[in-house]
N, C-alpha and C positions, 0 to 999 in steps of 0.2 A: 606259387612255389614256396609261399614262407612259410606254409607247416612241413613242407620236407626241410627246411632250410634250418626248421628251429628241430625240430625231432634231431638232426646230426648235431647239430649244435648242443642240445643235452645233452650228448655223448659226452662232450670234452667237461660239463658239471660233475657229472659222475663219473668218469671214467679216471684223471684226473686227480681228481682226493682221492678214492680208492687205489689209486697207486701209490699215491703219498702212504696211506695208512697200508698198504700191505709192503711196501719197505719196511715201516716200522715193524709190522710185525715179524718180516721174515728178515730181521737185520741186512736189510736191501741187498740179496737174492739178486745176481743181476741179470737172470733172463726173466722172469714173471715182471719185476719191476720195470724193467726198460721195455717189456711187451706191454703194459698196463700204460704205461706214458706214449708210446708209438700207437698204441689204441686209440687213446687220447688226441693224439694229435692228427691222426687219421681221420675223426670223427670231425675235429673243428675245420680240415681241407675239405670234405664233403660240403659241410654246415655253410663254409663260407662261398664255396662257390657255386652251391644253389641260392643263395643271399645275394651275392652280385647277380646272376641269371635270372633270377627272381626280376631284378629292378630293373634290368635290362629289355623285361621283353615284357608286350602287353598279358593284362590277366588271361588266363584261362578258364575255359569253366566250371574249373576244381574246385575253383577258388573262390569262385560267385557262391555265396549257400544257399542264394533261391535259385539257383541255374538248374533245367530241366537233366536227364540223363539223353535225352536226345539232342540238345546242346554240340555233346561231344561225338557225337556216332557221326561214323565218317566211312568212307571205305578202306575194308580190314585189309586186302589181297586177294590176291589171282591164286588160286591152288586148284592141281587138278585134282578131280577125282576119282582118280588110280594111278600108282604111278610103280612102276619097278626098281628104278634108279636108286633108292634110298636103302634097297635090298642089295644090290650091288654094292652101295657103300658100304656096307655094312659086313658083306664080306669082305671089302679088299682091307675094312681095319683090323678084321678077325686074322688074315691071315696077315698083314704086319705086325701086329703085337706077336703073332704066333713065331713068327721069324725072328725075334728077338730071342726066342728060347730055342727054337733049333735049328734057325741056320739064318745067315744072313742073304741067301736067294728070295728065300723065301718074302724078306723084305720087298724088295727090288719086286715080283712079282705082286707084291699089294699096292705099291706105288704105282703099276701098270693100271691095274684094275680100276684105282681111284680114281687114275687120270681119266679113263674112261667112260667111270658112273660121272662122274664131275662134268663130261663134255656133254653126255647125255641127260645129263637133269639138265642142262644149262639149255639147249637147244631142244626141249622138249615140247614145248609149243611152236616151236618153229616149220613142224612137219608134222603129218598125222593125222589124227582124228584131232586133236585138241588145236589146231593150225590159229593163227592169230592173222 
């Protein structure tokens, strides 16, 4: 993890004096400026806490440069292969965002539906042809 650790951690070398220097130039402007230092300092929370994470835990084989790419291969996930549920999601957010502009039932009715696709994707290997 310590080229992700040092990548974030540039951030706060550059991020940083370029705040400093576009104060100056924009007579410290105080949204670009305090967004340019909260960058800044965002980048160095990252940087650091992959840096203690880093030390904390053994290497990986990211990390090795002669480590193979089968090293890491592991198993991805269970997915089926067809599923309708995600169609169902996908309309119960159509119509709550759509209930936002013309009625608030319409909400409440997308909230049903979710709950629904969300029970049925959840319990989808549970029964059926895909049965576990």
């Amino acid at each position: 993890m310590r080229i992700e650790a040092w990548l974030f951690l540039a951030g706060v070398f550059a991020f940083i004096p370029l705040a400093v220097i576009y104060g100056f130039a924009a007579q410290w402007e105080p949204v670009g400026t305090t967004g340019l230092f909260l960058l800044g300092a965002l980048s160095g929370l990252a940087g650091g806490y992959l840096w203690i994470t880093g030390r904390r835990i053994d290497p990986r084989p990211e990390d090795d440069p002669t480590a193979d790419i089968s090293d890491r291969a592991g198993e991805v996930g269970v997915f089926s292969p067809h599923s309708w549920w995600p169609l169902v999601l996908g309309v119960a957010a159509t119509l709550g965002f759509l209930g936002l502009a013309i009625g608030w039932w319409m909400v409440g009715l997308g909230i049903l539906m979710a709950l629904i696709g969300l029970v049925g994707m959840l319990f989808e290997f549970s029964r059926g042809q895909h049965a576990h």
